[in-house]
N, C-alpha and C positions, 0 to 999 in steps of 0.2 A: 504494500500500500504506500502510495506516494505519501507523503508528511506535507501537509498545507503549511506556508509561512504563517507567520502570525500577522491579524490586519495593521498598519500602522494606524497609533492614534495619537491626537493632539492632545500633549500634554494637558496638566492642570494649568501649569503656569502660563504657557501659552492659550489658553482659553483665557482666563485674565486680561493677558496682553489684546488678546482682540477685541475685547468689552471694554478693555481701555482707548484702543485704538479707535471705535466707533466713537466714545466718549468726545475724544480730542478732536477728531475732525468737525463734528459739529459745533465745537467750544468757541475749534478756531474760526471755522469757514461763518459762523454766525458773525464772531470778533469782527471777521474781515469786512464784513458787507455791512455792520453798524459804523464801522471806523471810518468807511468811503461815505458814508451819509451822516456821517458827522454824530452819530448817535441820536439821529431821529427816525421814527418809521413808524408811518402808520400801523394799524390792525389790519387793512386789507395785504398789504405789501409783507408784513410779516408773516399771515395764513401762505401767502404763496409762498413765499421763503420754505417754513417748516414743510409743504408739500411733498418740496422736492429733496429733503431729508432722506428720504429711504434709498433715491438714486444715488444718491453719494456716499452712503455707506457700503450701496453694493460694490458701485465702482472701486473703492480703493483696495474692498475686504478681497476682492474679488484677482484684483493684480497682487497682493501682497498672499494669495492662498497660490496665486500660476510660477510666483516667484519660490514658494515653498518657504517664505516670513513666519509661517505658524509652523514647522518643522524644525527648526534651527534651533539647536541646543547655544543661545544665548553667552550661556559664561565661558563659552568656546570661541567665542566667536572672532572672526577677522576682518582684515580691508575686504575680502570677498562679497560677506556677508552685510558690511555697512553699506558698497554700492550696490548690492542685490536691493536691500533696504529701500535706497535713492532712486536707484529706477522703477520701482514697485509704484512710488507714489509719485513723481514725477509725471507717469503716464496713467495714474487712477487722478490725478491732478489736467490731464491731456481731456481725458475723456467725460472732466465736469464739462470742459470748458465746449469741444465738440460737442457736448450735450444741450448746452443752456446756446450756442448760436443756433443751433438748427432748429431749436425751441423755438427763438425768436424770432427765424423766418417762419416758422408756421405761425405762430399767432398772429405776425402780420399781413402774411396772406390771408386766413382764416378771421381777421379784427377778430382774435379772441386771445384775452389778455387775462386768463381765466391763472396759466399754472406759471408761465414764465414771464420774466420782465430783461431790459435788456443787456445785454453782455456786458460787462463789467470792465473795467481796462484792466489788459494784465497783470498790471502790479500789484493787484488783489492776488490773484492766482499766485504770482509769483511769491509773493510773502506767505501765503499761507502754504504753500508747499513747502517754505524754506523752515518754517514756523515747528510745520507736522512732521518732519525729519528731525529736527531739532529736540523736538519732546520727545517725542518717539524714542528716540534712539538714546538720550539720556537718559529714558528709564530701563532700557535695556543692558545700556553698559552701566548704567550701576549696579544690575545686576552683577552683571562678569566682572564690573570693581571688587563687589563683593565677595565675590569667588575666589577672585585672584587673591586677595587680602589675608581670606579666610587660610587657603592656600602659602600663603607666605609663613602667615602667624605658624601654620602646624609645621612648616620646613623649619623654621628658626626652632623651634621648642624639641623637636624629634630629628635637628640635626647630627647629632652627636652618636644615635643609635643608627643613623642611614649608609650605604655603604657611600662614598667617597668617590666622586667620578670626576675625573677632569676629559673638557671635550679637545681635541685638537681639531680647529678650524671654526671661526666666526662667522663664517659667509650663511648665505642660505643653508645650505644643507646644516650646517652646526643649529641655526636659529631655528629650524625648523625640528630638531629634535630636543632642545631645550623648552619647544610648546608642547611637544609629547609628553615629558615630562612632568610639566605643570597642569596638563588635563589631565593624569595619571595621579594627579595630589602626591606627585613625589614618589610613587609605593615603588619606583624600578631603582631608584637612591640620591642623592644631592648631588647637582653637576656645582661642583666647587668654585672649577675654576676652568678655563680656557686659555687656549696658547693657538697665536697665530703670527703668522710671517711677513704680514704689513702690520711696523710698527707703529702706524701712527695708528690702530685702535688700542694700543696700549693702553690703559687708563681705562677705558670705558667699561661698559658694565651690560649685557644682554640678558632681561628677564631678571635682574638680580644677579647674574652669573660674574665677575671680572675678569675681561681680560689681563691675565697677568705677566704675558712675556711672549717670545719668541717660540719654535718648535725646536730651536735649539736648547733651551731652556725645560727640555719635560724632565731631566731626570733632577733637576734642583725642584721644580715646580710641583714634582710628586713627594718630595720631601718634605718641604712644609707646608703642601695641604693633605699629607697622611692620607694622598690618592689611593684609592684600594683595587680601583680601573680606570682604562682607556678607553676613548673611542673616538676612531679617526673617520672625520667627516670632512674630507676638502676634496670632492668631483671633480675639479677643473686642476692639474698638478704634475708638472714636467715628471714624466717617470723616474729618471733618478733619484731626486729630491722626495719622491712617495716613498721608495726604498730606502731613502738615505732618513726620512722620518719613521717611518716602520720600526729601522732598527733601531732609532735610541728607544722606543717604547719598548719592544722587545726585550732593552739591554737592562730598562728596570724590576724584570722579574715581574712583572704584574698582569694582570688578563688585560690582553688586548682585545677590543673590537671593533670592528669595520663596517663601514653601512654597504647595503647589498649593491651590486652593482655599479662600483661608485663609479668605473670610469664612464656610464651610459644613463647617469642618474641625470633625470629629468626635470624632478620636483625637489621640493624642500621639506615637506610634509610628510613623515613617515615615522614608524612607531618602533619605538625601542627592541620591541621582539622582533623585529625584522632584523638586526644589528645578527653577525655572526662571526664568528672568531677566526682571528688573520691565520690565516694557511699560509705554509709555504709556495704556494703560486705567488701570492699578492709580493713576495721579496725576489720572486726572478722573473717574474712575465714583462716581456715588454710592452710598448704604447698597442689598443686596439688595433686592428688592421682591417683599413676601408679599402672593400673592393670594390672593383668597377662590375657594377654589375650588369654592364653590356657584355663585358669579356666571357661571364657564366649566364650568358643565355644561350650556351650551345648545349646546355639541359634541358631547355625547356621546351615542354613540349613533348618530349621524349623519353625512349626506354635505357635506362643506365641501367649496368651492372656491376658489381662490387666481390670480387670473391675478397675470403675471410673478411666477408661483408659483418660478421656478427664479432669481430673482436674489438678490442679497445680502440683505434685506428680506423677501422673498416666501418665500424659501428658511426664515429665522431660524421668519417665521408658522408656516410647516408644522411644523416644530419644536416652535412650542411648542403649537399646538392639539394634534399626535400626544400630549402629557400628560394631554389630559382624553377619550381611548379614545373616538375618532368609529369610525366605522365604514368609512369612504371619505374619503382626501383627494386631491380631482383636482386635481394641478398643469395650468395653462394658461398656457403659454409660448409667443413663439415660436422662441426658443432652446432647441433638442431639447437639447444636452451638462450646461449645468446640470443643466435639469430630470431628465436621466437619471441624473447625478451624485445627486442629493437623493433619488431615487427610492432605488437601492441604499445610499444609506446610512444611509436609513429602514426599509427592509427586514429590512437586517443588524439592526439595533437592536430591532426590532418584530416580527419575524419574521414580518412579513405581517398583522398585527393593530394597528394598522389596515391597511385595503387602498390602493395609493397608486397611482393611476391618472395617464398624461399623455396628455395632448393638448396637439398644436401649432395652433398657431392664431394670429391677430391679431385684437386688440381693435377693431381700424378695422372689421371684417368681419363686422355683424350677423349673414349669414345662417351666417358659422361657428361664433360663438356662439350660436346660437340652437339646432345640432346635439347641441352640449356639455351643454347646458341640458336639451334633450329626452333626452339619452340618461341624463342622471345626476337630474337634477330636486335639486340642494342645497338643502338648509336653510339654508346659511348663505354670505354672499359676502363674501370679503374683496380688495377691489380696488387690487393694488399695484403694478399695470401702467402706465406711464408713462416718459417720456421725463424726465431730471431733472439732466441734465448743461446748467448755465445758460450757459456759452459756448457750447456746440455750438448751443441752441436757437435763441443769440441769431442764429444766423449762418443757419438753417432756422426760421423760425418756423410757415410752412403747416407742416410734419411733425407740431411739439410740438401744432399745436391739430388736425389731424388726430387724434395718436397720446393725446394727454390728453382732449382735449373729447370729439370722436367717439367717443372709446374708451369714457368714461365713461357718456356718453348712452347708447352701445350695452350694456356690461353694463348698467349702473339696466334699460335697458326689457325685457331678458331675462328680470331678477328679479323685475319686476314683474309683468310677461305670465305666469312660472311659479311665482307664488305662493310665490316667496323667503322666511322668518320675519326675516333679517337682511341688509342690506346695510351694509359698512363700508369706504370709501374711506381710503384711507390721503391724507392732505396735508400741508403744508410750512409751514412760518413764514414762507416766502419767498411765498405768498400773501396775506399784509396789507402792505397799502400798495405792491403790486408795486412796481420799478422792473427787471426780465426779461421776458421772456414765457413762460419757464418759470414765475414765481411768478404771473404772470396767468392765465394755462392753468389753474390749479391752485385760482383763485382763482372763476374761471367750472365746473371741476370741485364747488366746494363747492355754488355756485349749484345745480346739477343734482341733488345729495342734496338739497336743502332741497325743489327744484321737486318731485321724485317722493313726497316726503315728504306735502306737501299730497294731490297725487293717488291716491298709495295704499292702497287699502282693507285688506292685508293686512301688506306687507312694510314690516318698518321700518331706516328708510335713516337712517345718520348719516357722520358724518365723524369723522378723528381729525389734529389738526395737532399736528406738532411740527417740531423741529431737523434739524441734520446730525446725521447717524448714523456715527458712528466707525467705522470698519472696511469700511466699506458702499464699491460701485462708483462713484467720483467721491468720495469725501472725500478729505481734505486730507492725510491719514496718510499711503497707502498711495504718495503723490507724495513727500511728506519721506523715507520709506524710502528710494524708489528713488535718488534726488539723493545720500541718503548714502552706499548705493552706490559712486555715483561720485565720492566726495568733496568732493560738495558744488560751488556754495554751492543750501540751501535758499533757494527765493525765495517770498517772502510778496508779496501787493498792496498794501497798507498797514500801519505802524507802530501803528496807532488800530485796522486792526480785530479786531472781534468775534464769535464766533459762541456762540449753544449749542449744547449736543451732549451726548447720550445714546449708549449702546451698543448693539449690533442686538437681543442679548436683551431687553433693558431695554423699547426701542421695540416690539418685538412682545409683551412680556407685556400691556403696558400697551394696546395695542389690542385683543386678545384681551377684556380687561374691560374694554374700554368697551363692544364688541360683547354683550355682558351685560345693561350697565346701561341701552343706549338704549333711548326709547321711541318715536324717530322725529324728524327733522328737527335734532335735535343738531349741533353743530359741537364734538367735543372737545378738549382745550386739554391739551395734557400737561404738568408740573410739568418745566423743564427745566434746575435749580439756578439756579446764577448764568451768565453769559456768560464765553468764555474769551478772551482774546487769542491771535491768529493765532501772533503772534510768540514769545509766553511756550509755544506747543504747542512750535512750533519750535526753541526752547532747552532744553526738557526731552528732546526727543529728541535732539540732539546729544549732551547729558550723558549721557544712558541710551547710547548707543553709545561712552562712554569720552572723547571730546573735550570741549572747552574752545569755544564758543558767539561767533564772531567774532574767533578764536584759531586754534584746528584746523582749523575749518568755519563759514564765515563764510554769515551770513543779508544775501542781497538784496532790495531793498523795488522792484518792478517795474512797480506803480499799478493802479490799481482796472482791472480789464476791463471791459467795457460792459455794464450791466444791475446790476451789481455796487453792493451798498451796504455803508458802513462798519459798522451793525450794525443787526440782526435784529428781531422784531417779533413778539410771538405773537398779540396780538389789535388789533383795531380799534377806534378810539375810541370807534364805535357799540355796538360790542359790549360794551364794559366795564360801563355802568350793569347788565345783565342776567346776568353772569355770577356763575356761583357753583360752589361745591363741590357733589363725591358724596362716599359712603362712603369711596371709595378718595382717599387726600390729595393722590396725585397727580397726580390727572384733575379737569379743571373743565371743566365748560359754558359757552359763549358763547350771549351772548343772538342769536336770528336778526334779518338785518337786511333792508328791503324791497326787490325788485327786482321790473322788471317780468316774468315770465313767458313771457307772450308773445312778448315781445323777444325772449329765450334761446332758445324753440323754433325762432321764424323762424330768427336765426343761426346756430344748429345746423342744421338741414335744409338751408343755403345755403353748409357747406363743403363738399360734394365738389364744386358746380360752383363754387367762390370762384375768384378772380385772386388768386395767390400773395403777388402786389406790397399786397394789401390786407389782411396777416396784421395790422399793428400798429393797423390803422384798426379791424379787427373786434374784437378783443382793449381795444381804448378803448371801443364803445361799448356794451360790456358791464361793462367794469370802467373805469368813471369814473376812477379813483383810480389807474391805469393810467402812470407815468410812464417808460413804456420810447418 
């Protein structure tokens, strides 16, 4: 059984207010029409007068009930709500005045001078409009004085028991949860104090609140106002400088928190339980990325497919292609639970438009690809199926070039065979200068877009390499989580190393536009800031869980695992003379480098019958540069 809402209804107090508001309009509009006539008037002139009493109550009751005046929780209230107010009876003020002209031409057509008399000059109207806002709304915000007051008095008196909050940031978004706050009668804790980066609100005071210094200034500033939380409310804020404020909050040991969405925050108005606690994304993500989205309208419209459409990566794609309105997006996994997960919560969102189709299936298994292929015929392929977990590989290397190489050979010749417009491998930093056989796999993967590239007379095949992807199945995070869990210690492999790293949205926008911008044979380079240390991730997530960084929860250094290099690589030496920018700044082109073709098709066709023991010897004499 459905559950009926409850009806809304008009307050007690505002039922008042309306019996007040009939009150005063008659008080005034009387006032105003005695004052023009000097306070004389006959008995006939004033029966007409009181006549027209009822139209004028309707009128204004009538604008001020379309404006939603009788719904408005008063001791709330805002600039919103006072010009809601002013145009309510400005225009129940409109509509005396249209009322009492058109009166007067009937009567004078009609000589009947029975209910109206003539038009008034405006300054009647205009005074009594100004008059009826005036009362009005003075009895209303004394109300919300009162409120506020009442409000103030319990903060002062129950200061001492409330938890202690200092906001970082004055602007809107800070103001606007400081009236959270105060319509909350405090129960979430006392925002103490505020720190912001234009000093010249120094000194001032928001809601009671003081600005009291700089964002340089929070960890004096949590000192002696015995801050017990943060939260950081500045939307508009050069990314290093977010980061570079983050971490003194960070560095004071106290629970940070962050308003949702800040970099795409809209409003000012939003409520303390929205606020959620800084992750380590919010310390390495860099600025949003606005794309063009003319470049990704070669989705729309159309049928894309995604193998390891249902994993962390494959899953983010689906995501973000469903924004430019394809027609069909067939996930190809061969883990049914993701894919069926990503399916229903596409759905839910999309409500079927686009349509999201799965199929199970293995990349290793042309002829089951090639059913997928026949049954859907896509326009577009985005290939993110792969084995990419670099110890597992190292220890199974036949699986990774089975599950990477064959995998890849068999989607390309699919799309090629059905007339594919786009093909887009997804790849790894960890393919330049291998030292794994995951980043060689991956590295003989690019090999095979560049080979089909040559041969394809329709479908254009590129590639996109970049980082670790934050959040994604096998990154570094989700192992620092668990470890803290148990209290630690996290263990790093190296003090020296390095990675980059992007976020999974980040990583899938930015593939999306490149699959746009190729023309065929590309190998894309994605823009992946600076490099991070393993160790400094690991210290910031300590701090972010409240501890002290080989104090509370100590970091062990456990050494490089096999395959494993101190830091990361996005292009090849070869490549570098040839590389350049596109439109978009954070995608680059690598120049293509020569290999023999031949070679790769022989070894390709020669893994399913290979001897297993020959994984690192085949993986060499395709990838020369191969030091696994």
């Amino acid at each position: 059984m459905t559950r009926q809402l409850p009806k809304r209804k008009i307050s007690t107090h505002n039922k008042f207010l309306m019996i007040a508001d009939a009150v005063i309009i008659n008080i005034i509009y009387f006032a105003m029409v005695f004052f023009h006539w000097n306070f004389v008037m006959d008995r006939f002139t004033f029966s007409r007068l009181a006549l027209r009493v009822p139209f004028i109550i309707v009128y204004y009751l009538l604008f001020y009930y379309l404006f939603k005046i009788y719904r408005t929780a008063w001791k709330y209230a805002g600039l919103y709500e006072v010009l809601s107010f002013a145009a309510a009876t400005v225009l129940g003020t409109s509509a005396v005045w249209i009322t009492d002209y058109i009166g007067m031409k009937i009567c004078r057509l009609s000589d009947s001078p029975v209910l109206y008399f003539n038009v008034l000059p405006l300054s009647v109207y205009l005074d009594s409009t100004l008059i009826m806002m005036f009362v009005s709304l003075l009895i209303r915000l004394s109300y919300r004085s009162m409120f506020v007051f009442k409000n103030e008095q319990n903060r002062r008196n129950h200061v001492s028991k409330l938890k202690q909050i200092l906001i970082i940031g004055a602007g809107e978004a800070g103001t606007g949860l400081l009236r959270d706050f105060q319509k909350n009668s405090y129960k979430f804790g006392n925002p103490a104090a505020i720190v912001d980066d234009d000093v010249s609100k120094i000194g001032l005071a928001i809601n009671g609140t003081p600005i009291v210094g700089t964002c340089d200034d929070i960890e004096e500033v949590c000192r002696k106002y015995s801050i017990d939380e943060i939260i950081f409310c500045i939307p508009s804020i050069e990314d290093e400088r977010r980061k570079e404020i983050l971490d003194y909050a960070i560095k004071t040991g106290l629970s940070v928190k962050i308003a949702p969405d800040i970099s795409s925050l809209e409003h000012s108005d939003f409520s303390y339980k929205e606020m959620r606690n800084v992750d380590i994304l919010d310390l390495l993500s860099r600025p949003e990325i606005k794309l063009d989205p003319d470049v990704c309208k070669y989705v729309t419209n159309q049928t894309v497919l995604v193998t390891g459409g249902g994993g962390s990566i494959g899953s983010e794609l689906c995501r973000q292609i469903a924004r430019y309105n394809p027609e069909r997006i067939v996930i190809f996994d061969i883990y049914e639970n993701n894919a069926y997960a990503l399916k229903n919560s596409l759905d839910l969102k999309y409500f079927g438009n686009p349509k999201i189709e799965i199929r199970i299936g293995s990349v290793r298994e042309y002829e089951r690809l090639k059913e997928v292929f026949e049954e859907f015929h896509p326009s577009s392929v985005f290939h993110a199926a792969a084995h990419k977990h670099v110890p597992l590989m190292e220890d199974s290397p036949y699986e990774a070039i089975k599950n990477n190489i064959l995998g890849t050979y068999n989607t390309a010749l699919c799309a090629n065979e059905f007339g594919v417009d786009n093909f887009v491998l997804l790849s790894t930093d960890k393919a330049v200068n291998p030292t794994n056989v995951m980043g060689a796999t991956k590295r003989c993967c690019e090999l095979i877009i560049q080979h089909f590239s040559k041969i394809s007379t329709h479908t254009k095949f590129a590639a996109v390499r970049f980082g670790n992807v934050l959040g994604s199945n096998g990154s570094v995070i989700p192992l620092f989580k668990e470890q803290l869990q148990k209290g630690g210690p996290l263990t790093v492999t190296h003090p020296d190393i390095t990675r980059y790293f992007m976020t999974i949205p980040e990583a899938a926008q930015l593939v999306v536009q490149a699959g746009g911008i190729a023309k065929g044979g590309e190998i894309f380079v994605l823009d992946m800031g600076e490099p991070v240390k393993i160790v400094t991730l690991a210290e910031r997530l300590i701090r972010l869980s409240g501890f002290e960084p080989y104090v509370d929860i100590d970091i062990q250094f456990t050494g490089l695992r096999p395959g494993e290099k101190l830091y990361e690589e996005l292009i090849l030496p070869s490549e570098k003379d040839g590389m350049h920018k596109t439109d978009n700044h954070k995608i680059f082109i690598t120049s293509p480098t020569e290999f023999d073709d031949d070679l790769l098709i022989e070894h390709i066709n020669s893994i399913p019958d290979m001897d297993p023991s020959q994984s690192r010897q085949f993986l060499k004499d395709l990838v020369p540069n191969f030091k696994g």
